[in-house]
N, C-alpha and C positions, 0 to 999 in steps of 0.2 A: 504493500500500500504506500508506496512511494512518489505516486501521482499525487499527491498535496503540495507535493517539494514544489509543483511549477510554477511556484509565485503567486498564489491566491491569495498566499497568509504572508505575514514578513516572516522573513527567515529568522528574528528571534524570538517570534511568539508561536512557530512552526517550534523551534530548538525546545522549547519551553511545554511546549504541550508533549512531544513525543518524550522527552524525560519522563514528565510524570507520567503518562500512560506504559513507558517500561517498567517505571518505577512498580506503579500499579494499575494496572490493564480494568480491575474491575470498575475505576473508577470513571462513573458515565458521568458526571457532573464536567470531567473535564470535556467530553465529547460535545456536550450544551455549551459550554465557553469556547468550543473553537467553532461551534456552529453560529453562536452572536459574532464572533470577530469576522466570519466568511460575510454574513448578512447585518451589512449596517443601517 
């Protein structure tokens, strides 16, 4: 799932979201915060 990299998101809130989802995968709240930053 590496198609997000193509510049949707900035690369450090791209850098910032895929940490914490390795950190912790369960965590869907991060999924909603990359979903408000895609949709402004």
């Amino acid at each position: 799932m590496n198609d997000r990299r193509s510049g949707i998101l900035p690369s450090n809130d791209q850098f910032l979201i895929d940490k914490v989802r390795t950190i912790n995968p369960r965590l869907e709240r991060v999924e909603n915060f990359a979903e408000r930053i895609k949709s402004p």
